[in-house]
C-alpha positions as CSV (number, residue, x, y, z in Angstrom):
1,X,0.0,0.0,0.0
2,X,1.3,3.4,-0.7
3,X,2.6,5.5,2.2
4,X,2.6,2.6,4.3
5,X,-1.1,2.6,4.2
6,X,-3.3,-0.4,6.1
7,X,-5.6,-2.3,3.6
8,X,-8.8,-2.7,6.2
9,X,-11.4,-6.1,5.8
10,X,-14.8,-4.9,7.6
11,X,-17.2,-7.9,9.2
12,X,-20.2,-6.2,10.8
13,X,-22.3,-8.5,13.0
14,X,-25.5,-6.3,12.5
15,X,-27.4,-8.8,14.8
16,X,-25.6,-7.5,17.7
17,X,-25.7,-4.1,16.6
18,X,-29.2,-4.4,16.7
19,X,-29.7,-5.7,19.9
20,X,-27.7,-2.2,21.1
21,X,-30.0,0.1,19.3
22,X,-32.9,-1.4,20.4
23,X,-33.1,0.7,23.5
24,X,-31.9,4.0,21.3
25,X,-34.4,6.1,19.5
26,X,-31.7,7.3,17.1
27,X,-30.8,4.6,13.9
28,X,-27.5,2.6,13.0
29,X,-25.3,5.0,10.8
30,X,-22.7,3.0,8.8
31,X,-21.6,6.0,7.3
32,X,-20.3,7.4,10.4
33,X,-18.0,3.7,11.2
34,X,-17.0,3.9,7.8
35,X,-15.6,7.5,7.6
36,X,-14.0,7.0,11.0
37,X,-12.4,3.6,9.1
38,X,-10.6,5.4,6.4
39,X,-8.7,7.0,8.2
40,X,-7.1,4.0,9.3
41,X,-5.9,3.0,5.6
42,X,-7.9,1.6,2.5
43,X,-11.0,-0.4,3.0
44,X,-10.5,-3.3,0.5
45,X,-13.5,-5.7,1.7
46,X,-16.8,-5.1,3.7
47,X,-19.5,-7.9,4.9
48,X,-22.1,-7.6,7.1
49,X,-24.1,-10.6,8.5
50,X,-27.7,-11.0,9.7
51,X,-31.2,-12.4,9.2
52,X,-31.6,-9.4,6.5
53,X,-35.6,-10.2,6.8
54,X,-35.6,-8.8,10.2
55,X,-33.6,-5.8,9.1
56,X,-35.3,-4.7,5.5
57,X,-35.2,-1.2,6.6
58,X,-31.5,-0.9,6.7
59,X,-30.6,-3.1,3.6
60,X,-30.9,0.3,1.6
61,X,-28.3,1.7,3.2
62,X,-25.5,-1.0,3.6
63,X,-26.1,-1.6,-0.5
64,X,-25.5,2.3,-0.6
65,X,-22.2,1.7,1.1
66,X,-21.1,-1.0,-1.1
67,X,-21.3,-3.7,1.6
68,X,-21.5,-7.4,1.0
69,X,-24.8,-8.4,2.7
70,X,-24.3,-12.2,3.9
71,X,-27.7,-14.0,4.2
72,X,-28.5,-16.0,7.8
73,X,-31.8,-17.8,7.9
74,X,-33.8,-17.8,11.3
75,X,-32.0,-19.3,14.2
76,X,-34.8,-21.9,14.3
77,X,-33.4,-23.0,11.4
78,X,-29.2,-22.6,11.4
79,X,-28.8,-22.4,15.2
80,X,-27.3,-19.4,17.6
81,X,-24.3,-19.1,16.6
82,X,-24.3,-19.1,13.1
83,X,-24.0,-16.0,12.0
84,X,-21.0,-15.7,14.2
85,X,-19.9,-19.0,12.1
86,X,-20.1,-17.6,8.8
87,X,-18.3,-14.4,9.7
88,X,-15.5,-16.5,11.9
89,X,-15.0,-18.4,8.4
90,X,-14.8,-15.4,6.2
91,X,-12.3,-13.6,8.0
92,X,-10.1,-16.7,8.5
93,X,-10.3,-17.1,4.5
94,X,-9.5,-13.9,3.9
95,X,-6.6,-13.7,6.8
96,X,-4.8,-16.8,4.7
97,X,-5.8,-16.0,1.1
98,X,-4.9,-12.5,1.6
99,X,-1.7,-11.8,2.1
100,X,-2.3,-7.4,1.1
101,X,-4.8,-7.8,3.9
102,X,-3.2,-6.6,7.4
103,X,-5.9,-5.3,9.4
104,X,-9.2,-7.0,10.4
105,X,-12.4,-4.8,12.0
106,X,-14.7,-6.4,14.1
107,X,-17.5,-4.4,13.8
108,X,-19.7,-6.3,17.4
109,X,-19.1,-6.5,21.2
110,X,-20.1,-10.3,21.7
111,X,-17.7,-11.8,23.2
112,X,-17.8,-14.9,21.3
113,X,-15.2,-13.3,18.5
114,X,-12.3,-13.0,21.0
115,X,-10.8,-16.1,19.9
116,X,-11.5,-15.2,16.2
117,X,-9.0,-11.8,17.3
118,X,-6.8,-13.9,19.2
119,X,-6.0,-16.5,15.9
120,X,-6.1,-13.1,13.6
121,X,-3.4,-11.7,15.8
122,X,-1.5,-15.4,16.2
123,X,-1.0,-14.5,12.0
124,X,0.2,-11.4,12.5
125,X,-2.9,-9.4,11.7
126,X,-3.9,-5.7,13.1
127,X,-7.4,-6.5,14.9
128,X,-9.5,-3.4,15.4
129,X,-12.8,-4.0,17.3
130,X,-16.2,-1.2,17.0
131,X,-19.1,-1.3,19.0
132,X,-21.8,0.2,21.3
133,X,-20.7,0.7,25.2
134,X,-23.8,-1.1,26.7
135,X,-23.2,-4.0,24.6
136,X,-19.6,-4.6,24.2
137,X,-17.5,-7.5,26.1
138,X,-14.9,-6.3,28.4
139,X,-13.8,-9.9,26.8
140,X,-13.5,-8.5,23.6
141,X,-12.5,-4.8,23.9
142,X,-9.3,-6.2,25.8
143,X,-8.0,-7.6,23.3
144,X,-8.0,-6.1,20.1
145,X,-5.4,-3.8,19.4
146,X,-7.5,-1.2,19.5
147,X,-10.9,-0.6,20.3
148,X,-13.5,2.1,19.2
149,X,-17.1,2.9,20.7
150,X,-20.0,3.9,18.2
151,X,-20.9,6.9,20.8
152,X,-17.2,8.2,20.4
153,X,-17.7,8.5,16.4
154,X,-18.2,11.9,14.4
155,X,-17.3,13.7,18.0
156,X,-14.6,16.3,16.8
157,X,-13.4,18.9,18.7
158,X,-14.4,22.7,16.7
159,X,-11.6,23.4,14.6
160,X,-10.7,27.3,15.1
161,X,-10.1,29.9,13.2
162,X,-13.9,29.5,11.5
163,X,-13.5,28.9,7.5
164,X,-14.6,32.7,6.4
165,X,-17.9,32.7,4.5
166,X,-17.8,34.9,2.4
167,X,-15.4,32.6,0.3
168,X,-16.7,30.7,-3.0
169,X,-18.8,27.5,-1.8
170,X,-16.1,25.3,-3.5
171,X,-13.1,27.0,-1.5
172,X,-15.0,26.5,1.4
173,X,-15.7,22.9,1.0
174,X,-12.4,22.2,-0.4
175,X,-10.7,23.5,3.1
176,X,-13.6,21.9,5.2
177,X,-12.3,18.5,3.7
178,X,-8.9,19.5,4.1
179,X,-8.9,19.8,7.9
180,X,-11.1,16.9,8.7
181,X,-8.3,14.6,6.7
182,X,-5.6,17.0,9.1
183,X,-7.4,15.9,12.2
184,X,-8.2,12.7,11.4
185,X,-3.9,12.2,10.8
186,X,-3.9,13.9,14.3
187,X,-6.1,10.5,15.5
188,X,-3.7,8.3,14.2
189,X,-0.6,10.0,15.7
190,X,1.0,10.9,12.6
191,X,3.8,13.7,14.0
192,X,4.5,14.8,10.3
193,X,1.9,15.9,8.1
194,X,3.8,15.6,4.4
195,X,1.4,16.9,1.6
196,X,1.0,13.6,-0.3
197,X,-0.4,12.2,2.7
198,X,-2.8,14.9,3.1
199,X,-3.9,14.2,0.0
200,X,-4.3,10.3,0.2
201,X,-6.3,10.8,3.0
202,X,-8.3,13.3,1.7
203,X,-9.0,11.1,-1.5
204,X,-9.9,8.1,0.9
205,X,-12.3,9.8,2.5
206,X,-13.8,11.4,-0.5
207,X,-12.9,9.6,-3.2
208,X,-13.6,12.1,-6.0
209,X,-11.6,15.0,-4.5
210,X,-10.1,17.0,-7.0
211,X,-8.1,19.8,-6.3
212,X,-9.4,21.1,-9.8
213,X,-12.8,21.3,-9.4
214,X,-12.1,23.5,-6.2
215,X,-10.5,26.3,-9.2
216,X,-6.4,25.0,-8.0
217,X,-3.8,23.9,-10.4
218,X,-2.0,21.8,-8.2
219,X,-2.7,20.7,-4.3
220,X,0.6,22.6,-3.5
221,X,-1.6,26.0,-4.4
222,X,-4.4,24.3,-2.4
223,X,-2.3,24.3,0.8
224,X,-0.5,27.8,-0.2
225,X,-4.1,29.2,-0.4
226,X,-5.3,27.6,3.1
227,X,-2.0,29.1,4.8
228,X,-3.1,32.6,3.5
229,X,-6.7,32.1,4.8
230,X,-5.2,31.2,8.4
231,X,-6.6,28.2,8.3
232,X,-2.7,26.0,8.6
233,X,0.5,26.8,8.4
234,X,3.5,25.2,6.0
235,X,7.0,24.6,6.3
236,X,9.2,22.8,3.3
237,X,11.2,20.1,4.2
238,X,15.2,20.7,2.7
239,X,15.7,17.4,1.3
240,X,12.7,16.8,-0.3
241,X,11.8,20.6,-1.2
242,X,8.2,19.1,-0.5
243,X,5.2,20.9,2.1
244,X,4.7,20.0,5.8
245,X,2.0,20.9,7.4
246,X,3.3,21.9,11.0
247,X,0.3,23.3,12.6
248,X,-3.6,23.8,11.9
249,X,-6.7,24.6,13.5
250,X,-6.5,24.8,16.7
251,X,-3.1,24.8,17.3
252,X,-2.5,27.9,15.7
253,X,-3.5,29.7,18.6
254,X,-1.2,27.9,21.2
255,X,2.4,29.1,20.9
256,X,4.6,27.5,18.3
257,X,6.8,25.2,19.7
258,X,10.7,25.8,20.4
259,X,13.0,24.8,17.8
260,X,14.6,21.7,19.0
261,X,18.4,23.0,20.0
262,X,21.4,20.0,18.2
263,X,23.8,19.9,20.5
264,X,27.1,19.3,18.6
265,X,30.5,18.2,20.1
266,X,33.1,21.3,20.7
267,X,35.7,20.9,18.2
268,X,39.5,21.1,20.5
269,X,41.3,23.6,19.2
270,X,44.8,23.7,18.3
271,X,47.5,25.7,20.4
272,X,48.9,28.0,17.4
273,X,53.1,27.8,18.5
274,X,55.4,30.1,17.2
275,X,57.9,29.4,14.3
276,X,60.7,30.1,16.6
277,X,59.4,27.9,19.5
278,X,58.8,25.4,17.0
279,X,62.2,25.7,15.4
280,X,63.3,25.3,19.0
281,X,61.8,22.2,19.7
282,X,62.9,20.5,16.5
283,X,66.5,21.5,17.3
284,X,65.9,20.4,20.5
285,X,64.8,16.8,19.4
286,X,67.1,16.7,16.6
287,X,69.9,14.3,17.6
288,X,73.6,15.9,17.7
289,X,75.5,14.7,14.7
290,X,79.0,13.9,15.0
291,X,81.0,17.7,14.3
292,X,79.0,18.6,17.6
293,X,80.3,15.5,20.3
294,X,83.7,16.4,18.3
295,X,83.4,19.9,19.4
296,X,82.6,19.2,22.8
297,X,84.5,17.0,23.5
298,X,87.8,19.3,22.7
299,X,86.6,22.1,24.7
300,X,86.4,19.6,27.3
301,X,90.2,18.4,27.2
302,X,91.3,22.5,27.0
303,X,89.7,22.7,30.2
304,X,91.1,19.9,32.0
């Protein structure tokens, strides 16, 4: 995957989703796990399992989404566990088949998946697990490597300074866009926001983003034009002569942070010695030569 991007299978167990909402006067949204999913990486496979006869008013939607919808008779019929079974199956199958496959979601709180996390893990698999708070194992939440509640989704904090609006419709929804993918690369604790990758994750979770149709040449002038709206600020990186986004939003009102100090080793300077001194020292070291202990030794003998 490019930029080191996840490629994300999605099993929904809608039957258990169901039995959360059933207490809840407001309606599954799939939409809402799905945009929160790609910002994780690339969904490559989605299935959802139930008794889709008990659920015709949510069918709609799913096929909207472009979700597999995997057919479990009644219970009377199969038995308990089966959709559990079915969706067990597929997600082993796809975990050895599918090599380009590194990250699993678990989209349920029964704790009757934790072994199916455990074995995906066991192959070296990323296991993500989604569901509602009143419904979800302890079980299972422990042990994925991450875990993510429904009532947590499409909660952002207000992104400051407000997009101006009195700019053109497309500007505006070209930047609104913009720092949605920012925050959601905040989420994932990416430190350094590189412009391609602002882009890929932009284009993941809108698919036909164009910086084009929003009146820009290039996604460089998109980012050029945000920084003079306020809205981020840019830095280029040296080597690469590519954009960084180093603050946005909110954090343009908090200070900028210090410029990390390199502490280098001192250099040990040379003592600078004289020519003479130096002349000195060589003479001093130079051995006498024969003339010399000839001379000596004569002044020697006139003495005695």
């Amino acid at each position: 995957m490019p930029n080191g991007d996840r490629a994300l299978a999605v099993f929904v167990d809608f039957e258990n989703l169901a039995l959360g909402f059933q207490n809840r006067r407001d309606r599954f949204d799939i939409d809402r796990v799905l945009e929160r999913l790609v910002e994780k990486g690339k969904i490559v496979a989605k299935k959802a399992y139930a008794d889709w006869n008990r659920f015709k008013e949510y069918t709609g939607l799913l096929h909207e989404a472009a979700i597999e919808l995997v057919e479990i008779p009644k219970r009377a019929v199969t038995g308990k566990n089966s959709a559990d079974i079915r969706l067990c199956v597929d997600a082993m199958d796809l975990a050895y088949s599918k090599d380009h496959i590194d990250t699993f979601v678990i989209v349920s709180g029964d704790s009757d998946f934790s072994p199916l996390v455990s074995k995906l893990k066991e192959n070296g698999k990323h296991v993500i697990g989604l569901g509602m708070q009143e419904s979800t194992s302890a079980l299972l939440r422990d042990n994925c490597d991450e875990f993510i509640y429904y009532e947590d989704l499409g909660k952002t904090p207000v992104l400051t300074p407000q997009i101006n609006a009195h700019l053109p419709e497309n500007k505006r929804k070209a930047f609104e866009l913009l720092l949605e993918s920012l925050l959601a690369l905040r989420r994932e604790n990416k430190e350094v926001l590189w412009s391609s990758m602002v882009k890929d994750t932009m284009k993941r979770k809108k698919p036909s983003f164009n910086e084009a149709y929003h009146g820009y040449r290039t996604f460089t002038e998109l980012l050029l034009d945000a920084q003079k709206e306020g809205i981020l600020e840019l830095e280029m990186d040296s080597r690469s002569r590519t954009y960084v986004v180093t603050r946005f939003g909110t954090e343009l009102t908090s200070p900028a942070p210090p410029v990390p100090i390199v502490n280098r080793p001192r250099r040990r300077r040379r003592r600078r010695v004289s020519p003479r001194k130096s002349e000195g020292t060589e003479a001093s070291r130079r051995p006498a030569n024969n003339d010399d202990v000839r001379e000596e030794r004569s002044v020697s003998e006139d003495e005695s």
